[in-house]
N, C-alpha and C positions, 0 to 999 in steps of 0.2 A: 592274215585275216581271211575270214569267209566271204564269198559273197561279192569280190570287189565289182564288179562287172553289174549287180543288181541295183537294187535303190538305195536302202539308208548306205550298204556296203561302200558304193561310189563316192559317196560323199565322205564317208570316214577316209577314202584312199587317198582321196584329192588333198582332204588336213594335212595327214600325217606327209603326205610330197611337201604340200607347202613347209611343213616343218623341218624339212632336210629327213626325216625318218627315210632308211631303207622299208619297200612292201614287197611282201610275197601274196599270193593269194593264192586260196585251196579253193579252185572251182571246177562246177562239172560242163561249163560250157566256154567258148570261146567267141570275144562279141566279133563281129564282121568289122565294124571300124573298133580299134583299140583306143578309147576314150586317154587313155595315160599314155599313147607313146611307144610303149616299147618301159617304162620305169617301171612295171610295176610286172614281178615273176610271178611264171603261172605254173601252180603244181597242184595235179588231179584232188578232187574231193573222195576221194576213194573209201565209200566207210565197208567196203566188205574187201579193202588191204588193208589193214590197221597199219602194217610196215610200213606202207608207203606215206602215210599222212604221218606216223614219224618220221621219215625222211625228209617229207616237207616242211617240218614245224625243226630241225633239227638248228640249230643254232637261232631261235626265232624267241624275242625275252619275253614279248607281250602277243598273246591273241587275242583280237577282236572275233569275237563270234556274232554275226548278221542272222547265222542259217534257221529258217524254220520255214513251217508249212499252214496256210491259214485256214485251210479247211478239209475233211479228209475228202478224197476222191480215188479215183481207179488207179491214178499216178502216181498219188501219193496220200501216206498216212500221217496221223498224228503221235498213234503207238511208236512207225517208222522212224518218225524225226526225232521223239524221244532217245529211241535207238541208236541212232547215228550219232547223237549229240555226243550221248556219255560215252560215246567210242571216241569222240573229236578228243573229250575231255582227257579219257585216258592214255589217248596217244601224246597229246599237250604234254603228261604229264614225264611219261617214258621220252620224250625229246629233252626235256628238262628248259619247257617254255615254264617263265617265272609266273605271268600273269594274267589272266585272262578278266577282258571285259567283256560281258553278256547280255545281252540286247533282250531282258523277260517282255513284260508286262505290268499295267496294273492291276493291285487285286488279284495277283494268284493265290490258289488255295486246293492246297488236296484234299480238302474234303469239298470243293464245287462240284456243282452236278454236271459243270459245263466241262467235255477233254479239252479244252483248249487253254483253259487256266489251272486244270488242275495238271495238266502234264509241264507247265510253266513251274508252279510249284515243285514238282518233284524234280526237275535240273536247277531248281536253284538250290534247292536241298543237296543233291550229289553234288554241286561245284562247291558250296561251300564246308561239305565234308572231305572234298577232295583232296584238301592241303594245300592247295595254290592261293596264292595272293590272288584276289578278285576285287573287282566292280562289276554288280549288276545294275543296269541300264531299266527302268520301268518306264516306258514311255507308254501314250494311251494310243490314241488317232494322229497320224505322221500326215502333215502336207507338205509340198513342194510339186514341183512340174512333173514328176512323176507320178507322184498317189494317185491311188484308187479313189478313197471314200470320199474326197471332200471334190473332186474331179468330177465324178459320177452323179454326186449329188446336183450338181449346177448343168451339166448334160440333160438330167430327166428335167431338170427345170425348163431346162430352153427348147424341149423337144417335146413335153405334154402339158395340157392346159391347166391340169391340179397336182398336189403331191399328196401322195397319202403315206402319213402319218403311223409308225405305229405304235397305238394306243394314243394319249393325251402328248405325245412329245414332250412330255415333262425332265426327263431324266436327263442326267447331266456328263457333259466331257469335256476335256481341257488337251484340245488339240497341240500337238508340237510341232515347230518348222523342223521338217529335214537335216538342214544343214547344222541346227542349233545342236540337236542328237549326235548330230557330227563330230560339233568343236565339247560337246561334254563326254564324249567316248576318249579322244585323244586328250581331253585334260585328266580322267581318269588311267588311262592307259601311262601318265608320266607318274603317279602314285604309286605308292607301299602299301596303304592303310587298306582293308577290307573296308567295303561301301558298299548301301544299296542306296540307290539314288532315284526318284518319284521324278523321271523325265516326263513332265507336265510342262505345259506353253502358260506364257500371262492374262490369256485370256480362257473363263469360263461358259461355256454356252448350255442350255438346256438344247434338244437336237432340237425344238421348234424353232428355238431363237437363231440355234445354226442356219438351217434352212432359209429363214426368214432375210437373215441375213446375207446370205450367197446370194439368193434371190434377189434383191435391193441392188448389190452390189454389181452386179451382171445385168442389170435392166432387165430381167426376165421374173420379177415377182409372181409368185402363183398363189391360188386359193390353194390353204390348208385343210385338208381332207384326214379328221380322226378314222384310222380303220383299225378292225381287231387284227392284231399279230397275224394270224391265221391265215386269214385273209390277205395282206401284205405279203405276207409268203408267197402264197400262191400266187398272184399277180408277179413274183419275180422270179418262178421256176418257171412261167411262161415266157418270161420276156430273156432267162436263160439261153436255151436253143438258139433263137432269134440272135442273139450277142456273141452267140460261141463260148457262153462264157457261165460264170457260178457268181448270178449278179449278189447276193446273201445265202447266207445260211441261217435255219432256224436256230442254230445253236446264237450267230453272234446277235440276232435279233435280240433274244434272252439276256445276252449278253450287255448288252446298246441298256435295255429296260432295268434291267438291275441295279445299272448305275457301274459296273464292272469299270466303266474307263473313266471314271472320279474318283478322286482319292482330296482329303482337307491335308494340303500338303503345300508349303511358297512354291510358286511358279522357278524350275531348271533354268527355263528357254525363255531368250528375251523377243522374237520377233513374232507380234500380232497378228494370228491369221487374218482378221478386218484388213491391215496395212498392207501384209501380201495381197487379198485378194482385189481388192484396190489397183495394185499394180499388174496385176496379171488378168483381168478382168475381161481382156481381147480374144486369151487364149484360153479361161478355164471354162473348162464347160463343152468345148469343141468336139472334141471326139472322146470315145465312149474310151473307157481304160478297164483293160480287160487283162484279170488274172493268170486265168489259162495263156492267154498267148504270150506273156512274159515264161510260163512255164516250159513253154514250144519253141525256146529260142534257138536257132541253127547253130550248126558248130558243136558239137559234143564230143568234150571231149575224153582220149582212153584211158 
């Protein structure tokens, strides 16, 4: 698999251990404590040696693929992750890995205006022209103790007096737990059948109601502040710097507004973000979770 060492990645590693599965994993870094032990082999993500990522994938039946990039920057691209990917796919296929599960999106489309769903669309397009037995994975907004978005959101709650809004908060998304991603990767990963699977959670939120909700739930309720897109931007390339970090992009704002992370589809994932956040309600919110510095992790390796 990709990734093990990152977020949803960890959590697929941790299944497939619990399942007695041997893991390898193709990563470009190395954590400082080893969350697995010592169980889980580590062999370089190397997409400019093709060799060597067949070397790694060589006797390996299923790949989980985690890898992507969420937004482009100086480190990294979206065209680039595109890039890698179909070389992950091609090496897969020269190792004579049987299956791969793929971790897209909701609502990709090559013809969106947005790269980030339309470059989703086109490897799902090349993996399932590729010949391999697949599962692709569509999950929309991921939480667990790690995530970004649903973290970040209860952060700005507990640290400013309003939230703003952009536009009417009307639009809708059907967050999924982590770990649910987890155990529907490794129930697909024991399949034959070609599947694209709408990894959506049980519950539906418009993002007001989300908000509204975290809010309540964390004793930190705020006035709801409608602002133009625009404007919400800009308020969060300032408060960038300040963070270290790439708190949105205009693209996922568009994104969030379109409705790109709904889809009319039964719920994957059975655990209610309400239920988690109930339970974690001490710790969410606490510190700021910041993209870049998962990207700056020590240890790199050759």
């Amino acid at each position: 698999m990709t990734g093990a060492f990152g977020y949803s990645g960890r959590y697929i590693a941790h299944r497939l251990l619990q399942a007695g599965r041997e893991v390898r994993t193709l990563t470009n870094t190395h954590p400082v404590a080893d969350p697995f032990g010592g169980r889980v082999g580590i062999w370089p993500l190397a997409f400019d040696r093709p060799a060597s990522l067949v070397d790694g994938l060589r006797g390996v039946r299923v790949l989980y693929n985690t890898y992507w990039v969420r937004f482009n920057h100086r480190w990294f691209t979206h065209a680039e992750a595109v890039r890698n990917t179909l070389t992950l796919f091609e090496a897969a296929r020269d190792a004579g890995v049987e299956r791969i599960v793929h971790v897209s999106i909701t609502n990709p489309s090559k013809n969106s205006p947005l790269e980030y769903f339309r470059s989703k669309a086109e490897l799902e397009v090349a993996l399932i022209r590729s010949g391999l037995s697949y599962a692709i994975l569509r999950p929309t907004v991921l939480f667990g103790k790690e995530d970004i978005l649903i973290n970040n959101i209860a952060w700005t709650l507990r640290h400013f007096p309003v939230f703003g809004l952009f536009g009417d908060g009307s639009y809708r998304l059907q967050p999924i737990y982590v770990d649910d991603l987890a155990a529907l990767a490794v129930e697909q990963g024991a399949r034959e059948d070609d599947a694209v699977v709408e990894a959506i959670g049980p519950e539906t939120f418009t993002f007001r109601e989300l908000v509204r909700t975290i809010g309540r739930i964390i004793g930190s309720p705020r006035p709801l502040v409608h602002t133009p897109p625009s404007l919400a931007y800009g308020v969060a390339r300032l408060l960038g710097p300040l963070l270290g970090d790439v708190v949105i992009t205009r693209d996922e704002i568009r994104g969030l507004m379109a409705e790109l992370l709904y889809v009319p589809a039964p719920p994957a994932g059975r655990t209610a973000l309400t239920a988690w956040a109930r339970e974690h309600r001490d710790e969410l919110g606490r510190r700021y979770a910041s993209e870049l510095a998962r990207r700056r992790r020590p240890g790199r390796l050759p």
